[in-house]
ZAMARGU-4260 file (C-alpha; in steps of 0.2 Angstrom, whole numbers, plus 5000, padded with zeros to 4 digits):
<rodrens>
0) 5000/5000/5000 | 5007/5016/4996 | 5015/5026/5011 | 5000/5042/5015 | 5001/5055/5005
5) 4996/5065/5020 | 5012/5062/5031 | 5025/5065/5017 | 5033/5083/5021 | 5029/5099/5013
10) 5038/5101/4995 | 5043/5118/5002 | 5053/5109/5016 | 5061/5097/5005 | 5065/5111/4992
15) 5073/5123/5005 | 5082/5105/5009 | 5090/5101/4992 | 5094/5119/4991 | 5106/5119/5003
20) 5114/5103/4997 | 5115/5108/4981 | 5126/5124/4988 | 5131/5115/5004 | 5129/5133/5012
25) 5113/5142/5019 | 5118/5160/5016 | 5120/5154/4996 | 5104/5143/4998 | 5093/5157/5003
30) 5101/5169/4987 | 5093/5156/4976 | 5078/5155/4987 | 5077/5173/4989 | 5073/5168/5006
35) 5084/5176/5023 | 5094/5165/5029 | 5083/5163/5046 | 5069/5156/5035 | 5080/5144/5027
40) 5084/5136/5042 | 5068/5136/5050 | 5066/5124/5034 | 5080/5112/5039 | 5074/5113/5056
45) 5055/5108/5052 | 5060/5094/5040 | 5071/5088/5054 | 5058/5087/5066 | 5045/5080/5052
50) 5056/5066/5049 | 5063/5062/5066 | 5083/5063/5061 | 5096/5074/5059 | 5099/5081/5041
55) 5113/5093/5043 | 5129/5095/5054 | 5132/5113/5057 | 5148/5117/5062 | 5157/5136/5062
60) 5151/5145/5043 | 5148/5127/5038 | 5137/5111/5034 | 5139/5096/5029 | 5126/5080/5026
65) 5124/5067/5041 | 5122/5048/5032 | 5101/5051/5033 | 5104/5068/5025 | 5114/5062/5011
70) 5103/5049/5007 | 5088/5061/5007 | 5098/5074/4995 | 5102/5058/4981 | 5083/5054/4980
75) 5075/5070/4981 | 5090/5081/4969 | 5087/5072/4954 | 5066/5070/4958 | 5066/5090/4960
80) 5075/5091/4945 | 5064/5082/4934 | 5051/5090/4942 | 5057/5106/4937 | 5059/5102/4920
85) 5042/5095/4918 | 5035/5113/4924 | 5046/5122/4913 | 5041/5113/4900 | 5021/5116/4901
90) 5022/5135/4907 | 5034/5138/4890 | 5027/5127/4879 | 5037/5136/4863 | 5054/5131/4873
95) 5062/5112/4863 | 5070/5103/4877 | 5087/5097/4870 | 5094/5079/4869 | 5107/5076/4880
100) 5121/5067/4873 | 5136/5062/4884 | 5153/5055/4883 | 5172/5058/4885 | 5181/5078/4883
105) 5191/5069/4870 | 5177/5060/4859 | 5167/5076/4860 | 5181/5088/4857 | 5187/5078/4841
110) 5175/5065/4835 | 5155/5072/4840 | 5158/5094/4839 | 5166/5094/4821 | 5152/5084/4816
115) 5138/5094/4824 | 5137/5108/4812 | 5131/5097/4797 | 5116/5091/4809 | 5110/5106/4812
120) 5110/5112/4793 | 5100/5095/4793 | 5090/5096/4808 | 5088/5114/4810 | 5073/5112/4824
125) 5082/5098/4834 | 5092/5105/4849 | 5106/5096/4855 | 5114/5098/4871 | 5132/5089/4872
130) 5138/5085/4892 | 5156/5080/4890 | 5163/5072/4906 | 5177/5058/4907 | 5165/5050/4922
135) 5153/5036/4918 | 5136/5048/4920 | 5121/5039/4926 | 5111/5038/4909 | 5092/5037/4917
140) 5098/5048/4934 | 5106/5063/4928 | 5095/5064/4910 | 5104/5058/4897 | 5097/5051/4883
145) 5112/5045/4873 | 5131/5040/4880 | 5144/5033/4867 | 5156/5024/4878 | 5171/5016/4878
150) 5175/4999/4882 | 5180/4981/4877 | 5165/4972/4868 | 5165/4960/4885 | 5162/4975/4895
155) 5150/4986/4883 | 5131/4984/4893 | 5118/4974/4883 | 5108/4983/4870 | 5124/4994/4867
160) 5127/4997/4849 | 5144/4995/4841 | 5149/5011/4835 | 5168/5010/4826 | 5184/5001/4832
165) 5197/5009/4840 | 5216/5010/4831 | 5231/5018/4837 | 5248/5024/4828 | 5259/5037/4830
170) 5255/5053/4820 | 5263/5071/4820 | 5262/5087/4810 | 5271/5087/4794 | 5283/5102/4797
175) 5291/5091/4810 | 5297/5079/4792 | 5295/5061/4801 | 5294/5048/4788 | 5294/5035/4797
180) 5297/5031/4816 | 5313/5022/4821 | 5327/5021/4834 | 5337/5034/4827 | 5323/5047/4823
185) 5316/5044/4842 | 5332/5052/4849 | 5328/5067/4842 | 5308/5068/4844 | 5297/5074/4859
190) 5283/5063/4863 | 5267/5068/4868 | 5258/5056/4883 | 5243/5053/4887 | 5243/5053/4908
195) 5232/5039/4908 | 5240/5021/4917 | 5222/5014/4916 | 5224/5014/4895 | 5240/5008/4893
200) 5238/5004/4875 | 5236/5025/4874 | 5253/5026/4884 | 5271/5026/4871 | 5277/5010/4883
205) 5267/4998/4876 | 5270/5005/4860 | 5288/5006/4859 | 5290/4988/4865 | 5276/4982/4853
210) 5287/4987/4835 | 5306/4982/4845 | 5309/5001/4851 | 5306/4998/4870 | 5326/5003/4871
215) 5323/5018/4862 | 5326/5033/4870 | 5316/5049/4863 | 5323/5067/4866 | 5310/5072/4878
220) 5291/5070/4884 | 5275/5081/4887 | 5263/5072/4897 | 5243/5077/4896 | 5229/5072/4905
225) 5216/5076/4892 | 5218/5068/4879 | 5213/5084/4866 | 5227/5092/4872 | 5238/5078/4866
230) 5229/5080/4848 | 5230/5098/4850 | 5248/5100/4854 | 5253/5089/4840 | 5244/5101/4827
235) 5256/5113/4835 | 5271/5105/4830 | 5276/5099/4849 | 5280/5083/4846 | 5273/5064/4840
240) 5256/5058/4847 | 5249/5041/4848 | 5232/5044/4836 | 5216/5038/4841 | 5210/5036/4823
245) 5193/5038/4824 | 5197/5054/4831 | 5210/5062/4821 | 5206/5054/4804 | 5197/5071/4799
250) 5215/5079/4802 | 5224/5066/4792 | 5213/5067/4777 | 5217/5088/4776 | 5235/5082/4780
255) 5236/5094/4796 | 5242/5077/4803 | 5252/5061/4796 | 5255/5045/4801 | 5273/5040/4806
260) 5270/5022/4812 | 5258/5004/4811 | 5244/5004/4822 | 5246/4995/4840 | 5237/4980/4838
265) 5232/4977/4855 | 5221/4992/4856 | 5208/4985/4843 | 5198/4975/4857 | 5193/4991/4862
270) 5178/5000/4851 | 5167/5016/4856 | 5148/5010/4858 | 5131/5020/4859 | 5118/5016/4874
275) 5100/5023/4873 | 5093/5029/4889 | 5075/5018/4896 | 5066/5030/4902 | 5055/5036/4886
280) 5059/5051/4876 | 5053/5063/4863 | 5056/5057/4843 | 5070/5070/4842 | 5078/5055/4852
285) 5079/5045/4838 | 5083/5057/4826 | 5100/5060/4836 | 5103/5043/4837 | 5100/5039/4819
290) 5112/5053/4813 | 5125/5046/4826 | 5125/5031/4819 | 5127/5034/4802 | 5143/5045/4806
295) 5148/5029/4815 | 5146/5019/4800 | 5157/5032/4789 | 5170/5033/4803 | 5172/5014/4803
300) 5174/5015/4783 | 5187/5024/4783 | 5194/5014/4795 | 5192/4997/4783
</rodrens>
């Protein structure tokens, strides 16, 4: 049986509540409120006593969740947010809600933002709304409606769609005039690294000792722990990158980029996948989703 509707809290006590957390300080909470900050706590206070538990411990210009608190604030933050949507949504009807699309600052930056200009020549009334974070967002939690991820094909969920395969080789601009990585031109090169020891098939170790160079010893190294800055610094002349291809195949084709070595074979049993959210969404969902895929498809051509 569903618990009373007339012993849950008032929506402004739980509101005032998430406020806070959200800012983890009362003065700030009551800014966005536009409450004072006396009326904000009597808030916390009277949600306390409604619940019977501690929500907040105050110390000295500070507060900070107690176990009951934080579980209140990951169940009603998100429930709040959603809520506020919906209501935005229905008072300015006129407004198009976006569809979320999420994945790493490097796939985003390289593979998904060049792309996006030609979808809107195509799909001039279809907002899109790109959240870039290297950690895994929770797809159905935090409102996403697609994710292309990365992973081994033993690790990508069920109903993921392959996407491309991932290839990797050494690439660098062509006013640096590498022909062809060896001992010999290594002593003289910088090379860029990705900061990553979780990937090590992005990392020059495995690399070097892959094609016999492992004893190789270059002229220096630039670490970076974005892995656009390593693509970036490479246009700039800095120095030889390993080369996601998916990502930088656009700048080999204009020739801003060439490659100076084979591909590292043990980086193919990774591939980039796309995963849908289950909650059910508008038909712009599946607009985005369609066009997504068919870039997929040309990437992977090109990568044969």
């Amino acid at each position: 049986m569903p618990y009373p509707l007339s012993k849950l809290p008032p929506l402004d006590l739980v509101r005032g509540f998430v406020a806070v957390g959200r800012r983890m300080s009362i003065t700030t909470a009551a800014q966005d409120l536009h409450l004072t900050q006396s009326a904000v706590s009597r808030q916390i206070r009277a949600l306390e006593a409604h619940l019977g538990v501690a929500l907040l411990s105050r110390g000295f210009r500070s507060v900070s969740f107690t176990s009951e608190g934080a579980h209140l604030f990951r169940m009603a933050d998100p429930w709040l947010t959603q809520l506020g949507e919906l209501a935005g949504q229905w008072r300015a009807p006129e407004r198009r809600t976006p569809v979320t699309v999420t994945t790493t600052i490097g796939v985003a930056s390289l593979w998904l933002l060049p792309r996006l200009g030609e979808f809107q020549a195509a799909h001039p009334a279809v907002d899109v709304r790109v959240a870039a974070d290297n950690r895994v967002l929770d797809i159905d939690r935090d409102g996403v409606d697609i994710a292309i991820r990365y992973s081994p094909r033993e690790a990508a969920p069920d109903g993921a769609l392959w996407l491309f395969g991932e290839a990797v080789a050494p690439v660098a601009h062509p006013s640096l005039g590498i022909a062809r990585l060896d001992a010999g031109t290594l002593a003289g090169l910088v090379l860029l690294e990705f900061d990553d020891p979780t990937r090590p098939w992005l990392q020059w170790a495995e690399w070097l000792q892959a094609h016999e160079l492992g004893g190789a010893r270059p002229k220096g190294m630039l670490r970076f722990n974005q892995y656009d800055q390593i693509v970036h610094a490479a246009l700039a002349g800095h120095g030889v990158a390993l080369g996601r291809r998916a990502l930088v195949e656009p700048l080999l084709a204009q020739q801003r980029l060439v490659a100076v070595g084979d591909a590292l074979q043990s980086a193919a049993r990774h591939a980039y996948w796309m995963i849908r959210g289950t909650q059910p969404r508008s038909a712009e969902v599946d607009i985005v989703a369609d066009w997504l895929a068919a870039q997929a498809r040309a990437t992977a051509r090109v990568l044969g």
